[in-house]
C-alpha positions as CSV (number, residue, x, y, z in Angstrom):
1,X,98.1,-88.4,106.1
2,X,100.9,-89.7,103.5
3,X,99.5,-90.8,100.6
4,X,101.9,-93.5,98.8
5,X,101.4,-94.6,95.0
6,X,102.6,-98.1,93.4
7,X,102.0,-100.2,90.7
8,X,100.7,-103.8,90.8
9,X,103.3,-106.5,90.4
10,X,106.0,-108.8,92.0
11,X,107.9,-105.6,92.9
12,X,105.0,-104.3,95.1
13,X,106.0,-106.8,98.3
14,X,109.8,-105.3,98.4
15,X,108.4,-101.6,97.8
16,X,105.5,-102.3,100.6
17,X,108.6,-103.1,102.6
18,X,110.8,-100.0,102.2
19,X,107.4,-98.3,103.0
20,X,107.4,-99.4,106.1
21,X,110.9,-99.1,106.7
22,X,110.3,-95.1,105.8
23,X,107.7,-94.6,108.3
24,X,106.9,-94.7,112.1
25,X,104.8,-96.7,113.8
26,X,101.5,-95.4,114.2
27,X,101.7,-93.8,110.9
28,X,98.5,-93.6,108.8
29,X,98.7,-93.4,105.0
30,X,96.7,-93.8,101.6
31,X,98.3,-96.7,99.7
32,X,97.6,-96.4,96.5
33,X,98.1,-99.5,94.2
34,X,97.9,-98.4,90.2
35,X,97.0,-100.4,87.0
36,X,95.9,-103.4,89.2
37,X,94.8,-106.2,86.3
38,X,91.6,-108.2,86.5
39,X,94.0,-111.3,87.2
40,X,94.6,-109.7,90.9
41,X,91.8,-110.3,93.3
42,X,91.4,-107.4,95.7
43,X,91.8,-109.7,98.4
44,X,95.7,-110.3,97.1
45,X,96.4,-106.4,97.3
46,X,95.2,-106.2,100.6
47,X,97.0,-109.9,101.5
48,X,100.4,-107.9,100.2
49,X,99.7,-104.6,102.5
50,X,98.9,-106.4,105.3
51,X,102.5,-108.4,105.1
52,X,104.2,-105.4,104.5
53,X,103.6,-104.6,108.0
54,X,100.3,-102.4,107.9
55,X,96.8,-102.2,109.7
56,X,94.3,-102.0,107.3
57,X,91.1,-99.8,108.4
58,X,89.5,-99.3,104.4
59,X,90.0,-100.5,101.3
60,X,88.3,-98.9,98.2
61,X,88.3,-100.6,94.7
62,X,88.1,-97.6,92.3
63,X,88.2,-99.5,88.9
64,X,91.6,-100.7,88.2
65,X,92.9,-98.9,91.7
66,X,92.2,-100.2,94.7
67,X,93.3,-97.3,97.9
68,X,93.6,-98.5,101.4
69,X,93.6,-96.6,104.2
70,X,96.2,-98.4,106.6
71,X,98.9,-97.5,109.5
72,X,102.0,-98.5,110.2
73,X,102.6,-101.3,112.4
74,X,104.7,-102.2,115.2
75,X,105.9,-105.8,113.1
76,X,108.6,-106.9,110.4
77,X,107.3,-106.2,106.7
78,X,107.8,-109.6,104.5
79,X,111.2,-109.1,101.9
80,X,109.3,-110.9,99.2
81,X,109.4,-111.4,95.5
82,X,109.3,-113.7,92.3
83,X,112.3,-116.3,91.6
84,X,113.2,-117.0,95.7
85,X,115.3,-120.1,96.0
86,X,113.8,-120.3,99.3
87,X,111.1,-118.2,101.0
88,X,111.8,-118.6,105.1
89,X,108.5,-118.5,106.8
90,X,109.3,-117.7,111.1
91,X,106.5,-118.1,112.9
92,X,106.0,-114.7,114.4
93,X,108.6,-111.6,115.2
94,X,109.8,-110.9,118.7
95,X,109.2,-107.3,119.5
96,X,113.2,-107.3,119.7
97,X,113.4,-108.1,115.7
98,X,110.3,-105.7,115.0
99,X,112.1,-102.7,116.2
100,X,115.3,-103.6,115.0
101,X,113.5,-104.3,111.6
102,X,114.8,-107.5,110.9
103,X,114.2,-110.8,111.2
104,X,116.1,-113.2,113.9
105,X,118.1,-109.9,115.3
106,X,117.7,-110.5,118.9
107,X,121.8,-111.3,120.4
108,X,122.2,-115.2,120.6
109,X,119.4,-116.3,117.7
110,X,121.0,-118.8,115.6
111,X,119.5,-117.8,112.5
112,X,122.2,-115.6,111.0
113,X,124.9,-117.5,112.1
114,X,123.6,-120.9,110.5
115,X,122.7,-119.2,106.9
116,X,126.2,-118.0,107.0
117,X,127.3,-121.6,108.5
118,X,125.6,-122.7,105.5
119,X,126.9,-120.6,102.3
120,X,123.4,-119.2,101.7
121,X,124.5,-115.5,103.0
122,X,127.5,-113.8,103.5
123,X,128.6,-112.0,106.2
124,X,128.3,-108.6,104.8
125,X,125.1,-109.2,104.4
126,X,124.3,-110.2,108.0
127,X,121.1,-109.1,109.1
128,X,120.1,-107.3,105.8
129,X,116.8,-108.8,104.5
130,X,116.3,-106.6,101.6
131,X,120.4,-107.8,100.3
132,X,119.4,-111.5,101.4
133,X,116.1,-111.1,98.9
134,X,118.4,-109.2,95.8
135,X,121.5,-110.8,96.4
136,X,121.3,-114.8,97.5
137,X,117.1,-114.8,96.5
138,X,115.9,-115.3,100.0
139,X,112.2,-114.2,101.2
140,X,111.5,-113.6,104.7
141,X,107.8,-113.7,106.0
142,X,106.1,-115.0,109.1
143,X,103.1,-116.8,109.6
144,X,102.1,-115.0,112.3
145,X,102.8,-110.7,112.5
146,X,101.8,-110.0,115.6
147,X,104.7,-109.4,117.7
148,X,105.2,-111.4,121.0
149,X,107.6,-112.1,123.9
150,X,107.5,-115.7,122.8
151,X,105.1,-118.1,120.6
152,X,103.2,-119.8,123.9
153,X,101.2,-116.1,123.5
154,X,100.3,-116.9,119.5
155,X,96.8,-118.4,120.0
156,X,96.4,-122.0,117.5
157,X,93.9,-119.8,115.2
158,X,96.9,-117.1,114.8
159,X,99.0,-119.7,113.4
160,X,95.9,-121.3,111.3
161,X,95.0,-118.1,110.0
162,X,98.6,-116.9,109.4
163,X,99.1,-119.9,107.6
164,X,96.9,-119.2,104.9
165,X,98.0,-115.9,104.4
166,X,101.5,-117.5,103.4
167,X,99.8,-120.4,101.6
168,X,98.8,-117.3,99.2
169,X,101.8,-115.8,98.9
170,X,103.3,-119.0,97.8
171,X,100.8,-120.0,95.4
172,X,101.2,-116.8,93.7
173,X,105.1,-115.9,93.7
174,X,106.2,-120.0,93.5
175,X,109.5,-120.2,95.0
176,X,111.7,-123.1,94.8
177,X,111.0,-124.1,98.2
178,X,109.5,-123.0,101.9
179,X,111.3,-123.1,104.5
180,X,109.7,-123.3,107.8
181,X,111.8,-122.3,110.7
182,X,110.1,-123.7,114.2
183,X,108.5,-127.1,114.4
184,X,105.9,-125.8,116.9
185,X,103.9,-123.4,114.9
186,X,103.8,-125.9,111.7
187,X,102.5,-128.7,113.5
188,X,100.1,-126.4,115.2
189,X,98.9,-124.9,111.5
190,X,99.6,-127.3,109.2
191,X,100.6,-131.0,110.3
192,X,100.8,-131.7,113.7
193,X,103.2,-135.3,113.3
194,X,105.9,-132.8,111.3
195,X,109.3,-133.6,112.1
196,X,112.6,-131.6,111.0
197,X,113.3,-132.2,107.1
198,X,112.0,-132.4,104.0
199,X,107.9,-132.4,104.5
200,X,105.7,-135.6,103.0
201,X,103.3,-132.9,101.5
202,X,103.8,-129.0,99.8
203,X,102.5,-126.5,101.0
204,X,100.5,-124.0,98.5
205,X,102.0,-125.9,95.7
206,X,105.6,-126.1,96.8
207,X,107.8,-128.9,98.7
208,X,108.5,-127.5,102.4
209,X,111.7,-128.2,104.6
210,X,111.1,-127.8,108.4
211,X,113.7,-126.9,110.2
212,X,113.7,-126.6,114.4
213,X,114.2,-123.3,116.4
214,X,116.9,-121.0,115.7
215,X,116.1,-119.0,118.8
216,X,118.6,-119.4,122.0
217,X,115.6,-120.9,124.2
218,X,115.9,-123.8,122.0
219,X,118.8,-125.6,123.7
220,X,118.2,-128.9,121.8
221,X,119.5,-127.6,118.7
222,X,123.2,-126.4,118.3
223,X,124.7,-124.5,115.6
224,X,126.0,-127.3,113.9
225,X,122.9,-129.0,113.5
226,X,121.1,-125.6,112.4
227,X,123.4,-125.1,110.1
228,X,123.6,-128.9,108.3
229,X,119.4,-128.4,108.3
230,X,119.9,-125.2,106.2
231,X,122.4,-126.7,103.8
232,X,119.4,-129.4,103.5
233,X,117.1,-126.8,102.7
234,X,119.5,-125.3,100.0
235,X,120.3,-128.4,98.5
236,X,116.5,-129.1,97.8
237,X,115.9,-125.7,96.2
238,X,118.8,-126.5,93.8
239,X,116.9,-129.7,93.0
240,X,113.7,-127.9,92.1
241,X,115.3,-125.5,90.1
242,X,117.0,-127.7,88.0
243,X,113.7,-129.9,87.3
């Protein structure tokens, strides 16, 4: 069994992440988060090493340390950290993306092509969710991590439960805006009259902008349209940062 140290702070998401990018599925380990202050709740720890892409089977508190016992998972880790312009919430990875290790990989998702449609990545950064966190300040998470051929197989509690995860994560690292991508999970979790665009109400203390499908199943929306939704998106997360 591995047995992996950290400290607690914002940087613990991104090295959660790289953790799992290290190891194999299947992997167990001893995650071992240092220095953790009284601020933290134990449930936060265990929030983070769950979206990092683990199964958690133990957690020990140990006064300021808190081990879990967890293995690797078969799902995409969350590229997450403090000052995201936007923080992009899927709705669950396809088993496609999970083994590729990146979100939105699968040939003829829109998602890449519309951020770089957009002006919110570049091409050289294609597909690189750990550049699209450092370099544009762009979080990845889903609200959902098990992996499925498609969202009809994500039960309604799934998404309800999922939703609260990320409700957490937002109240804690407060990025400029969350941006949902699939109507059909929000409405299911969240508000089930949400339309595509800027959302009436936040979500975990930030403003949310809904934006439809990126996947290729979802004929209704071209590229064009993707891609004037994420601008949308982008625009609004300029307007919170400069209030």
């Amino acid at each position: 069994m591995k047995v992996w140290q950290a400290k607690a702070s914002t940087a613990l998401p991104v090295a959660l992440a790289r953790l799992h990018h290290d190891t194999g599925v299947g992997d167990q380990l001893r995650i071992v988060v240092n220095a953790v202050p009284k601020s933290w709740p134990r449930e936060r720890v265990e929030l983070l090493v769950r979206g990092g892409g683990f199964d958690v089977d133990e957690v020990h508190v140990v006064r300021d340390r808190i081990e879990i016992f967890a293995n690797r998972a078969r799902t995409l880790a969350d590229t997450v950290g403090r000052g995201m312009r936007l923080l992009i919430v899927g709705l669950n990875p396809s088993w496609f993306s999970a083994d590729a290790e990146v979100g939105y990989a699968r040939p003829g998702n829109r998602y890449w092509p519309a951020l770089i449609g957009a002006g919110l990545v570049d091409a050289q950064h294609d597909r690189n969710a750990f550049a699209t966190l450092d370099r544009h300040r762009i979080g990845m998470t889903d609200f959902v991590k098990r992996p499925t051929p498609g969202i009809d197989e994500v039960t309604p509690a799934e998404f309800r439960e999922g939703a609260e995860r990320v409700r957490a994560l937002v109240e804690w690292l407060r990025p400029a805006v969350v941006c949902v991508v699939g109507l059909a999970g929000y409405r299911t979790a969240v508000d089930r009259k949400a339309a595509a665009g800027t959302q009436p109400v936040v979500f975990g203390g930030r403003p949310v902008y809904l934006t439809p499908s990126t996947s290729g199943r979802n004929a209704t929306s071209l590229l064009p349209t993707l891609i004037d939704h994420f601008r949308a998106a982008s625009a609004l997360a300029d307007q919170q940062m400069r209030t």
